[in-house]
C-alpha positions as CSV (number, residue, x, y, z in Angstrom):
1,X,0.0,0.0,0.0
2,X,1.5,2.9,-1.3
3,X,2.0,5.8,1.6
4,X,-0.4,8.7,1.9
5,X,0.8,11.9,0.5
6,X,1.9,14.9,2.6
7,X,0.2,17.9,2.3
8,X,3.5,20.2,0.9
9,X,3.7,17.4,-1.4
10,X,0.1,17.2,-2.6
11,X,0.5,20.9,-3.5
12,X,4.0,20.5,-4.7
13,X,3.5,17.8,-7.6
14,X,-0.1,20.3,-8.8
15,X,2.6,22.8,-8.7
16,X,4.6,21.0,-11.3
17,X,1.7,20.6,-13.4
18,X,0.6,24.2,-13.4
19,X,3.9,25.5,-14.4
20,X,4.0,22.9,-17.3
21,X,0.9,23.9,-18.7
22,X,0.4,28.2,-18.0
23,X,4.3,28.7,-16.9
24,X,4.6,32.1,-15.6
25,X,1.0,33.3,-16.0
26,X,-0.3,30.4,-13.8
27,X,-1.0,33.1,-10.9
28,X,-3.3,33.6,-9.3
29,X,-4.2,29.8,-9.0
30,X,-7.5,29.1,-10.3
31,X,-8.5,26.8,-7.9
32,X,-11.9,26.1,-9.2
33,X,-10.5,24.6,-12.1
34,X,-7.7,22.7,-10.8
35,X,-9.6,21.3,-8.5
36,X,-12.1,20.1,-10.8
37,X,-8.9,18.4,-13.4
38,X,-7.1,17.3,-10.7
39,X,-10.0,15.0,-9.2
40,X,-10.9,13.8,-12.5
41,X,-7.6,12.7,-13.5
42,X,-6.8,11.3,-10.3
43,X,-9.8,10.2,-9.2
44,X,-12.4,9.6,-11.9
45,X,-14.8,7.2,-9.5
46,X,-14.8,9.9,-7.1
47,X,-14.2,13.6,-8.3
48,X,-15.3,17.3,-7.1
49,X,-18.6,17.4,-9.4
50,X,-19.7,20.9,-7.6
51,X,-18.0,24.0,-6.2
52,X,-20.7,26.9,-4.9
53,X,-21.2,29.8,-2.7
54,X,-23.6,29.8,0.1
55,X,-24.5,31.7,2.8
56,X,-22.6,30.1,5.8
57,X,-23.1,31.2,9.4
58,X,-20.5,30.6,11.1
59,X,-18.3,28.5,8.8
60,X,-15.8,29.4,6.1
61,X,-16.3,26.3,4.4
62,X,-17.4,22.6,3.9
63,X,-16.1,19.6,1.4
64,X,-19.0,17.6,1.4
65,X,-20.0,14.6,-0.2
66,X,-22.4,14.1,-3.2
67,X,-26.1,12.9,-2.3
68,X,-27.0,9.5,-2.1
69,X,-27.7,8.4,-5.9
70,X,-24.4,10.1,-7.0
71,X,-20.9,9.8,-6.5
72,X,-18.5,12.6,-6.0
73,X,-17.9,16.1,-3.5
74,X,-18.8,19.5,-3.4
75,X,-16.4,22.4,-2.2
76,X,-18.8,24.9,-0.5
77,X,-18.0,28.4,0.3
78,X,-19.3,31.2,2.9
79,X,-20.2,33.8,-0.2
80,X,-21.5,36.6,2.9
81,X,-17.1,36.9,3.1
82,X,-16.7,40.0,0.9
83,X,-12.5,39.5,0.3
84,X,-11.8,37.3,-2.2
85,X,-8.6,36.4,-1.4
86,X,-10.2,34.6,1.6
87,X,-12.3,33.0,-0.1
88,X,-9.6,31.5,-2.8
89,X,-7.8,31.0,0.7
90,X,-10.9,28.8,1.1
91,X,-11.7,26.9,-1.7
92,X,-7.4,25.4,-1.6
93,X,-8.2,25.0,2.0
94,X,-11.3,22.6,1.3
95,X,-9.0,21.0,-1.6
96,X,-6.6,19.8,0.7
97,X,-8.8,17.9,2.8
98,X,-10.5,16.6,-0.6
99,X,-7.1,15.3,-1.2
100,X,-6.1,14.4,1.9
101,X,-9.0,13.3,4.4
102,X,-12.0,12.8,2.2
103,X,-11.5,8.8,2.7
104,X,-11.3,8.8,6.3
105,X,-14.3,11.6,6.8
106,X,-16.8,10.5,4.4
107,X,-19.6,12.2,5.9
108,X,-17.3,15.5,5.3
109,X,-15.4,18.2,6.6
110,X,-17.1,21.6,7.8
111,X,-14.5,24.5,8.8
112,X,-15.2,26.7,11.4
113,X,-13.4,29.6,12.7
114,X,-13.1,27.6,16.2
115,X,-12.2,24.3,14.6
116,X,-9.2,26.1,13.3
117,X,-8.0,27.5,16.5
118,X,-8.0,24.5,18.4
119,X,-4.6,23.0,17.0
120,X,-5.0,19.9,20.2
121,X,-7.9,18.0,19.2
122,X,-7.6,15.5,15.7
123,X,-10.2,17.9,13.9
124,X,-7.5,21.1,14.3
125,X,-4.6,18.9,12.8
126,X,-6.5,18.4,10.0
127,X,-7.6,21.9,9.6
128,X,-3.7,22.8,10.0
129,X,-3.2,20.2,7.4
130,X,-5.2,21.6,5.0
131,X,-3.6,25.2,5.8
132,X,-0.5,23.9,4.4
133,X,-1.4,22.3,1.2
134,X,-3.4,25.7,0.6
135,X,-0.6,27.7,1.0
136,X,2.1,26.0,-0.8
137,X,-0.5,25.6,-3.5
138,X,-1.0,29.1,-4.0
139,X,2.5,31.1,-2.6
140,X,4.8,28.2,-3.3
141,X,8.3,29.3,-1.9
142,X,10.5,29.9,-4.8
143,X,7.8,32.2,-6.8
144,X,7.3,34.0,-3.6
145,X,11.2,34.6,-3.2
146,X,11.5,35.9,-6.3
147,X,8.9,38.9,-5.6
148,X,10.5,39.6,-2.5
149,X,14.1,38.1,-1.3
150,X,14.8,36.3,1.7
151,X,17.3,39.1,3.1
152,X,14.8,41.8,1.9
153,X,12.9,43.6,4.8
154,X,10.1,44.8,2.8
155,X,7.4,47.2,3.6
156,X,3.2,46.0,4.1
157,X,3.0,47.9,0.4
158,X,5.4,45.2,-1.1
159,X,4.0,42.5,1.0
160,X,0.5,43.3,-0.3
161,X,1.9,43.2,-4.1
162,X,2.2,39.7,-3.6
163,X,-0.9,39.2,-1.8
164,X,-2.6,40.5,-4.6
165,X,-0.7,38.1,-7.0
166,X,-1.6,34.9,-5.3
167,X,-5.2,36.3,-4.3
168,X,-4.9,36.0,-0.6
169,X,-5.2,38.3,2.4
170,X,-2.3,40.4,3.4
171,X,-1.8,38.3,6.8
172,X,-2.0,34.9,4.3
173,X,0.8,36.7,2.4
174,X,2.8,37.6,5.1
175,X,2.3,34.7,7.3
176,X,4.2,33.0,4.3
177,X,7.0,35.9,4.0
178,X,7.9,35.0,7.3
179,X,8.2,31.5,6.9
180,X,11.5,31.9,4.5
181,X,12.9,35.2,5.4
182,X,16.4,35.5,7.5
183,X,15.1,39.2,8.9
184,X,14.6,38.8,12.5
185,X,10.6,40.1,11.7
186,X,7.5,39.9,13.6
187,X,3.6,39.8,12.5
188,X,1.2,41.1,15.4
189,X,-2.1,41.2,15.4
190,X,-3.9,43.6,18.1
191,X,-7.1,45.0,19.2
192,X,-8.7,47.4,21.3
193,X,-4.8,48.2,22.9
194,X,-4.2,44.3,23.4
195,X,-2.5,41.6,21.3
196,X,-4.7,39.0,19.9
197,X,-2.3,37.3,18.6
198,X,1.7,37.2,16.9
199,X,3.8,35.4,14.8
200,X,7.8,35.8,14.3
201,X,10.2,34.6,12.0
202,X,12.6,31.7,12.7
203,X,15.4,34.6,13.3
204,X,13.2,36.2,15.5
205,X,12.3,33.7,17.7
206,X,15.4,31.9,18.1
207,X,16.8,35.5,19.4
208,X,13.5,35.6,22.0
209,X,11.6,38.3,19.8
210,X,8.3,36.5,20.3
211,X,5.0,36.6,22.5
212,X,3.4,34.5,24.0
213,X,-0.6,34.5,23.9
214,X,-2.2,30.9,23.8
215,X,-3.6,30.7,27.5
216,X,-2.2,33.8,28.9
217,X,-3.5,36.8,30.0
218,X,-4.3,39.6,27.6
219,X,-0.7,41.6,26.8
220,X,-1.3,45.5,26.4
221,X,0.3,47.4,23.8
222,X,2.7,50.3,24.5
223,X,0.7,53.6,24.2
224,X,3.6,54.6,22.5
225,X,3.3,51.8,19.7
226,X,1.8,53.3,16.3
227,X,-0.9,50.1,16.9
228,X,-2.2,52.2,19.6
229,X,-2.3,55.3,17.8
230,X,-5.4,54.9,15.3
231,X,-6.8,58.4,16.2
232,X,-3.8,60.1,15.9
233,X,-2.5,58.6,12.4
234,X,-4.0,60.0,9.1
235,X,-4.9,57.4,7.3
236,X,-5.2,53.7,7.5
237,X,-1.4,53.1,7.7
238,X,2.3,54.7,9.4
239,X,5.2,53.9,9.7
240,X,8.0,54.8,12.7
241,X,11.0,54.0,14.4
242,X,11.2,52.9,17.9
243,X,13.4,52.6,21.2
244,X,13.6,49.9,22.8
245,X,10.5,49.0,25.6
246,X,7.9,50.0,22.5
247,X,7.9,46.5,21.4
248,X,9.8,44.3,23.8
249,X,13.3,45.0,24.7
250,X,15.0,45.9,20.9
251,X,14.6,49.0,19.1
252,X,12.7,48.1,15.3
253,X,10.7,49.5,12.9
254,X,6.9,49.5,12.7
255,X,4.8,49.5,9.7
256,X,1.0,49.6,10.8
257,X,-2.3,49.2,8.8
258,X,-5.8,49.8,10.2
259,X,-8.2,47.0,9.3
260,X,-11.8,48.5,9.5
261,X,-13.4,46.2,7.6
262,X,-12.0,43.0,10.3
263,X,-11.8,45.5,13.2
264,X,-8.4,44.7,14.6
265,X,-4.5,46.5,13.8
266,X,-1.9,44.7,11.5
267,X,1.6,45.5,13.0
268,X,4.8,44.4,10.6
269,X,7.6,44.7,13.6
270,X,11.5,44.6,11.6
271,X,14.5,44.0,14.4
272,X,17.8,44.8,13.6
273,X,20.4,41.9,13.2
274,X,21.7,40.3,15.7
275,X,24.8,37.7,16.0
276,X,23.2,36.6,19.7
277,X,21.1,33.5,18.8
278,X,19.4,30.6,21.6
279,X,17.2,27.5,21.4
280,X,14.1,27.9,23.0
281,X,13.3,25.7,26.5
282,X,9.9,25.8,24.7
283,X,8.9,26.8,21.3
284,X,5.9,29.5,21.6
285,X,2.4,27.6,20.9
286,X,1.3,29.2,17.6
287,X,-2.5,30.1,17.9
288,X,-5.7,31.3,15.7
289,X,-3.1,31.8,13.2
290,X,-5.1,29.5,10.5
291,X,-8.2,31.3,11.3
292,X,-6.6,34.6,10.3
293,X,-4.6,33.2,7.1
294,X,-8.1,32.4,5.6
C-alpha cells in the first residue's frame, strides 16, 4: 500500500503541473479549475462534481459529499465573506482535505473559525493540514522569493503586491513571508490596545523576539506603539522607528495598517540583526493563526 501523500507534497506535484501547462501566468491559482482536473484525472470514481457559494453562518467552508444516488464532492464556500482572497484561501483549504481526508471523513469536513484555533484535538490537525497544502498551493516558496528576497525587509505595500498576486489576504501573504525570510521580523495582530495574537520569523524567535498569547493573559500594547495610535494617524497606515520597551526589549521599525473592515491593527515589527542566537526551552504555541490566514 503505497503511503499517503503529505500535504507540501500534494501541492508541490499540482505545482509542477501548473507550471508545465500556464508557466509564468499560472497566478493567481485558479483553484476552481484545478480542483475540478485534478480530481478527474486522479480520481475519476470519485471527483469534485460541484463548487458553490452559500450563505454560511459561522463556517468558512465545507467539502462535502455528493447525495445518495451520486458519487463525488462538493467544495462549499461562505459567499457573505466580501474578500476574495479569503475566499480562494478557502476553496485550496477545502481541496486539501478533498485530497487528503476525504477517505477517512466521508460524511465530510465543515470548517469553522473555532475548529481552526483549536490545533489539540484530531479535527485542528487536520484543519492545520489543509492550511499547508493551501498555502504551498497558491504562494509556493521559490515564486514567492523571487517577488521579495529572503534578506529583503520589505514594507506592508510590497508584502500586499504579492498578496494580490496569489489572491490571498495580506496576513496569508505575510504569514508565508515570514516563513523563508532570514530578517529577525514579527507579524502582530492587536485590538482594542491588546495583542490578539503574533507570529515571528525563525530569526526572531530563536533570538527571544516573540509573544506568547495561547492561555495567557491579555498583553497591552505600549501607548507609544503606532498600533495604539489609530486616532492620531492620518490614514489607515504609518510607519515609525522605535526605542527599545515600545515592542519588547530591541529598538525596530513599525509598519501599521488599520483593518476597519476585520476590526483589529496589522503590526509588521523589523528588528535589527543580531549575531546573539538561543534555542528555546519551549517553542511558543502558535494560535488562531489559521483562522486569520483564511
Amino acid at each position: 500500500m503505497n503511503k499517503p501523500l503529505s500535504p507540501a507534497r500534494w501541492a508541490n506535484d499540482i505545482t509542477v503541473i501548473l507550471k508545465t501547462v500556464f508557466g509564468a501566468e499560472r497566478f493567481p491559482v485558479r483553484v476552481k479549475d484545478v480542483a475540478r482536473e485534478i480530481s478527474s484525472q486522479k480520481f475519476p470514481d470519485d471527483p469534485i462534481t460541484l463548487i458553490k457559494g452559500d450563505s454560511l453562518p459561522r463556517f468558512e467552508g465545507a467539502l462535502v459529499p455528493a447525495p445518495l444516488g451520486k458519487k463525488g464532492w462538493g467544495i462549499i464556500y461562505n459567499s457573505d465573506i466580501s474578500s476574495t482572497g479569503r475566499i480562494n484561501f478557502t476553496l485550496a483549504h477545502e481541496f486539501g482535505h478533498y485530497l487528503l481526508h476525504r477517505v477517512d471523513h466521508p460524511q465530510g469536513i465543515q470548517c469553522s473559525s473555532e475548529d481552526m484555533a483549536s490545533w489539540e484535538s484530531e479535527y485542528g490537525q487536520l484543519e492545520h493540514q489543509a492550511n499547508v497544502f493551501a498555502a504551498n498551493l497558491l504562494m509556493p516558496f521559490d515564486d514567492f522569493r523571487s517577488q521579495i528576497d529572503a534578506k529583503a525587509i520589505p514594507d506592508i505595500d510590497q508584502i500586499g503586491a504579492c498578496a494580490d498576486r496569489y489572491e490571498v489576504s495580506l496576513i496569508a501573504a505575510t504569514l508565508r513571508w515570514l516563513q523563508y525570510t532570514q530578517r529577525r521580523s514579527m507579524l502582530v495582530i492587536s485590538r482594542d490596545g491588546f495583542i490578539l495574537w503574533a507570529r515571528s520569523s525563525e530569526p526572531a524567535l530563536k533570538t527571544g523576539l516573540y509573544f506568547r498569547t495561547r492561555n495567557q493573559p491579555p498583553i497591552e500594547i505600549s501607548s507609544s506603539s503606532l498600533a495604539a495610535q489609530r486616532g492620531e494617524i492620518d490614514g489607515h497606515s504609518g510607519r515609525a522607528e522605535h526605542d527599545p520597551g515600545i515592542w519588547l526589549n530591541e529598538p525596530c521599525t513599525e509598519q501599521v495598517l488599520f483593518s476597519d473592515q476585520y476590526d483589529f491593527t496589522i503590526s509588521l515589527l523589523h528588528f535589527g540583526d543580531s549575531s546573539t542566537r538561543f534555542e528555546l526551552d519551549t517553542e511558543p504555541v502558535e494560535d488562531v493563526v489559521d483562522k486569520f490566514s483564511r
